[in-house]
N, C-alpha and C positions, 0 to 999 in steps of 0.2 A: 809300642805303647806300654807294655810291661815294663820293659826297660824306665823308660820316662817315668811309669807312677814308683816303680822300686828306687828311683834317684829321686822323688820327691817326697816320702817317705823317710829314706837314710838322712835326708836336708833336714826335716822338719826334726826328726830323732835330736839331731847333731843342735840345731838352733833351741830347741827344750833347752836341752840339757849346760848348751851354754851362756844361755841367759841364765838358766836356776845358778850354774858356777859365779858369775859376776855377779849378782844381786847377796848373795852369802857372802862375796868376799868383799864387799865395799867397807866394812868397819877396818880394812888394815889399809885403807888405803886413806880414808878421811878421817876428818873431827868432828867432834858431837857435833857442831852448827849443823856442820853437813850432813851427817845421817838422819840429823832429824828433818833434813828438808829432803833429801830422797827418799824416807820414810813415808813421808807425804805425797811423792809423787809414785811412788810404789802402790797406795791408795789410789791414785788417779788410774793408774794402770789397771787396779779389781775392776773400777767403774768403766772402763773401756771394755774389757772382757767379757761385764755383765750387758754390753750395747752390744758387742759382737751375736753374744748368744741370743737375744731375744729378734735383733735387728738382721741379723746375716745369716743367723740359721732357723730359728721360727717366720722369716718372713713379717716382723711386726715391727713396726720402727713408734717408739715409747720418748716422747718429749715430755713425759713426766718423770724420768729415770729420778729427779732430783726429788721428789716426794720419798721415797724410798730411800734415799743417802740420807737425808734431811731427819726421819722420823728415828731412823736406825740412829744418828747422831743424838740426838734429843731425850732420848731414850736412855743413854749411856751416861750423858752429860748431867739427867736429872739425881741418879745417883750420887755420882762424883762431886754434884755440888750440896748436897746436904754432910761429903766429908771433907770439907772447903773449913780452914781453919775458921773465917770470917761466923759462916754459917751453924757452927758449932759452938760461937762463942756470943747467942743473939741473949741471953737467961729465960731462954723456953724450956722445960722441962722434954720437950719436943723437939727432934735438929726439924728447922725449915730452912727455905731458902734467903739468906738474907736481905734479898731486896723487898721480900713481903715485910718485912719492919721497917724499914726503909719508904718505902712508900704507904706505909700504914697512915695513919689520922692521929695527930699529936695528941698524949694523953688517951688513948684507946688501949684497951687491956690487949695482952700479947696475946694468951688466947684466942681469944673473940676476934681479932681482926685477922687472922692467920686463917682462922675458920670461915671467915665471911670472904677471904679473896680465895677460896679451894684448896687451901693447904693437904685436905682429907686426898687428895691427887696424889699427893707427895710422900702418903704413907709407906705405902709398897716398897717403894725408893730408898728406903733406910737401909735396904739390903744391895750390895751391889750385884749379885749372883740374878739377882730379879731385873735391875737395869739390862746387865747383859744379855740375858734370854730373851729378854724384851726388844732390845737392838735387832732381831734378826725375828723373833714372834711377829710382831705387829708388822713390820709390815711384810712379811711374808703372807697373814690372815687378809693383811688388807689387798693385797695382789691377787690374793687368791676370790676374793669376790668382783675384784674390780674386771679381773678375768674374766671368770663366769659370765659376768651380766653383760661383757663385751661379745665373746667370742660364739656363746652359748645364741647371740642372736644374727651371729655370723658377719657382723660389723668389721670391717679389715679397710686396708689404705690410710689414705689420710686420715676417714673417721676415727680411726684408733687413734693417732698423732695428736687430734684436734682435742679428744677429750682426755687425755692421757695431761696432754696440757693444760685444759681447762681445771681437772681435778687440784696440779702441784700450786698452781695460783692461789688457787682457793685456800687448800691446809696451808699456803702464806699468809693469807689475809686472817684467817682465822687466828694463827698462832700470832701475830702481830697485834691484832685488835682485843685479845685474852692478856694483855698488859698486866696485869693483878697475879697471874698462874704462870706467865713463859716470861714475863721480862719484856715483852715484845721485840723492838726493834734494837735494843742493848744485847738480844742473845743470854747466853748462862756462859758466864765471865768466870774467874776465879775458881779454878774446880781442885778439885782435890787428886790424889794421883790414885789408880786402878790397882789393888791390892792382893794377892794372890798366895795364901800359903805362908802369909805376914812377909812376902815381899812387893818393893812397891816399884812401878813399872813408871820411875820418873822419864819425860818423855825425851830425855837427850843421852840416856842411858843405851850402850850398846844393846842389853837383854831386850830393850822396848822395841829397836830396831828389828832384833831379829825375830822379836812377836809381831811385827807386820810382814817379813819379808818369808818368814817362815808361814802367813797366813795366805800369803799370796800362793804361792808355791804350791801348796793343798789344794788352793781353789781353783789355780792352772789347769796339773794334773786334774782333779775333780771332775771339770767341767769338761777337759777335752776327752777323757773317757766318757763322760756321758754322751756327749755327741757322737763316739763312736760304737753305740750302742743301738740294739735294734731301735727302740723309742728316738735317737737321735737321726736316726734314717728314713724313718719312717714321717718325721717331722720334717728333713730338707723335702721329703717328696710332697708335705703337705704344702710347704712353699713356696714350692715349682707350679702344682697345679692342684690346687686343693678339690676341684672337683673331680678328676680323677680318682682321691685318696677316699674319697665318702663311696663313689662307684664299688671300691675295691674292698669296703666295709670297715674302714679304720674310720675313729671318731673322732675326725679332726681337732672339734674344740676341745675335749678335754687333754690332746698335747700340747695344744695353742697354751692353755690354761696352765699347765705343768711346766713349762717351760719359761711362761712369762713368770708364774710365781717364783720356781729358781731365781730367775735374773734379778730379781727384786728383794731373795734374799740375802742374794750379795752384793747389791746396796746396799742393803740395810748392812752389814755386816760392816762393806766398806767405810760408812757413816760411823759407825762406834770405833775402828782403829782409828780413822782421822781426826777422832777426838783423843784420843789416848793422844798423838802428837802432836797436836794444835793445840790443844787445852781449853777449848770453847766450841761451843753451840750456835748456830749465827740464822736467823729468816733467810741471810742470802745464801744459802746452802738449796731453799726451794725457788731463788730466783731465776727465770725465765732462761735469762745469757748461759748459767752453768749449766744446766738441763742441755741446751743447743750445743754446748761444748764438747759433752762428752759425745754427741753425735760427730762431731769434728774430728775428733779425736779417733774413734772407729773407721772414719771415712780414711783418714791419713794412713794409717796402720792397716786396716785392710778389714774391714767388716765378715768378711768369710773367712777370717784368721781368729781364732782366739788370741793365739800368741801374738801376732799381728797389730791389733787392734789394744792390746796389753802394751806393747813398744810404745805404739802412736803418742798414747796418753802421758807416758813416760818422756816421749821425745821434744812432743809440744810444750809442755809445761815446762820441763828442762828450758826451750828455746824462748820461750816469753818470761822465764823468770830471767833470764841472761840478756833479755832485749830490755824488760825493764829498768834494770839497772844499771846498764850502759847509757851513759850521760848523751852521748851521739844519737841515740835509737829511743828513746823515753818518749817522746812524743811521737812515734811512728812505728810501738813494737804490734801495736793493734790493728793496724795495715798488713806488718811482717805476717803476722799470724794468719790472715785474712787470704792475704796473697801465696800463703801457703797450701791452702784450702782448696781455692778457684786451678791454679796449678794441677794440683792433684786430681782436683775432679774431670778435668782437663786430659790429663794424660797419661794418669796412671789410677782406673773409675776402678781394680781393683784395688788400691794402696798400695805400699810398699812391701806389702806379703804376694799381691799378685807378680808385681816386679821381680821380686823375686822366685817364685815358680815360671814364670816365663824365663831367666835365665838361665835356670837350672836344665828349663826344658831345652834351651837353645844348646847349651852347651851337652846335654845329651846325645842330642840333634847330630850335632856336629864330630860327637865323638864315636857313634854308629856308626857315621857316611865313611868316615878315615878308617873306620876297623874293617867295613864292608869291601872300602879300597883297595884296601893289601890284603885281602884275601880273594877278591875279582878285580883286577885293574879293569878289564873290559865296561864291568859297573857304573866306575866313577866317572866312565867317557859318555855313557849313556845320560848320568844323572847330571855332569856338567852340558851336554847338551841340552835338557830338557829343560 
């Protein structure tokens, strides 16, 4: 058994270490088009990582993951578009957003109708240093009570799932129906680029690639030291049998809670890079489908893998943007995807990170029986017996 966890161990070492090597080395290998669309699925991969941890290791499966991607985006995006050339150039003595002029009342002072659709929202936002904080702030605060009020009354399973979801709908409908302050259903278009030390982080630029794939990478590491830390142990054991953990005097929810706000802050976190390389804000970022995805996406890769569940995201997305655009596959890549899923759930219920620790164990397996043999032939007549 030692054997077998010291070979899955040196595996997992070795699989780090050579993802973090490919992911750094992709800019000599592609063109801006392309790093900017890996860059993107590099994002997809935080958000698998952030489902792994709250879903595979706190025991909470979160179908609102996408509230937290969504505010963390919106957040980022509201800055960057008050440095949107458009928005700069409305003759407000004030940067706003430019579609509050735009949908103002013809003949309506610019002041005064800036002020009457909540422009005073959009103050803070002159600074991008404040976007940013706020990408990873808000809804970090907002997880951290949405936690509380869940866990604190011991509410788990699906109830968690059911309102987790019901919440990301909601801050949909609200941000949608707020038309005069978010734009609604148009998103925040046009933004400006992310500015640093008077460099700008245009999003097809190598430097922007390697500010996502270098954020990833942090958040990797990060998060799989956390989990392998007392508090991260002491949370699978609360997953396994939470009544047991309360017996034994740990206070279950406030890990529940610490953990779930984590996963939420890197949403939110993953929501402001994906805007650095999309260049927009979108309601369908808290839509129903992507929230479900990035569950997909976990399930594929392997929910009790960080890194695991990190691939998936990266693998899926890779495989349906290559289904969509094959002319053969265009109207059946949302099947391909589906039938990816049913598969896996099917026959490999830990992902492709279980698959992988079951061969490694196999071939341990097998590589002890052979060592044991030529050092007792008598052995291996007993064990091929048996």
């Amino acid at each position: 058994m030692s054997a077998i966890l010291t070979n899955q161990r040196l595996l997992e070492g070795f699989a780090y270490g050579l993802f973090i090597v490919i992911i750094l080395a992709m800019p000599a290998f592609m063109d801006e088009f392309w790093l900017n669309r890996i860059a993107k699925y590099l994002v997809f991969g935080m958000l698998g990582l952030a489902i792994a941890l709250s879903w595979g290791y706190a025991g909470v499966l979160n179908l609102g993951q996408g509230l937290f991607f969504g505010i963390g985006a919106y957040m980022v995006a509201m800055s960057l578009k008050l440095q949107s050339f458009t928005s700069l150039q409305q003759g407000s003595d004030k940067p706003v957003p430019d579609f509050m002029l735009w949908n103002a009342e013809p003949g309506a002072p610019t002041e005064l109708c800036c002020i009457n659709q909540g422009s005073f929202l959009w103050i803070p936002f002159q600074e991008q240093w404040f976007g940013v904080a706020m990408a990873v702030v808000v809804p970090t605060l907002i997880a951290y009570f949405i936690g509380s009020a869940i866990f604190r009354l011991r509410i788990s399973g699906v109830y968690v799932a059911i309102i987790t979801l019901a919440l990301v709908l909601l801050v949909r409908l609200l941000i949608i129906d707020a038309q005069p302050v978010t734009n609604g259903f148009n998103g925040l278009t046009d933004l400006g680029w992310l500015t640093i030390g008077g460099f700008e982080f245009d999003p097809y630029l190598v430097e922007t690639y390697y500010l996502v794939a270098g954020s990833l990478v942090v958040v990797l590491l990060g998060a799989r030291w956390l989990v392998a830390t007392r508090a991260g142990l002491i949370l699978q054991a609360t997953r396994d049998d939470p009544n047991r953990a309360r017996y034994l005097g740990y206070n279950v929810a406030a890990y529940q809670v610490f953990f779930f706000t984590v996963s939420a802050a890197i949403a939110g976190f993953a929501g402001m890079l994906y805007v650095l390389a999309s260049e927009f804000a979108s309601p369908t970022f808290m839509d129903l489908a992507f929230s479900i995805s990035m569950v997909v996406w976990a399930a594929v890769g392997g929910r009790n893998s960080l890194l695991g569940a990190c691939i998936g995201a990266i693998l899926i997305n890779t495989i349906e943007a290559t289904a969509s655009e094959t002319e053969l596959l265009q109207e059946a890549w949302k099947a391909i995807i589906g039938l990816i899923f049913v598969l896996v759930v099917l026959f490999m219920p830990r992902g492709l990170a279980g698959l992988m620790q079951d061969l490694v164990a196999f071939l341990a397996g097998r590589q002890r029986s052979k060592r044991r043999a030529d050092e007792k032939p008598g052995v291996a007549v007993q064990e091929a017996g048996e």
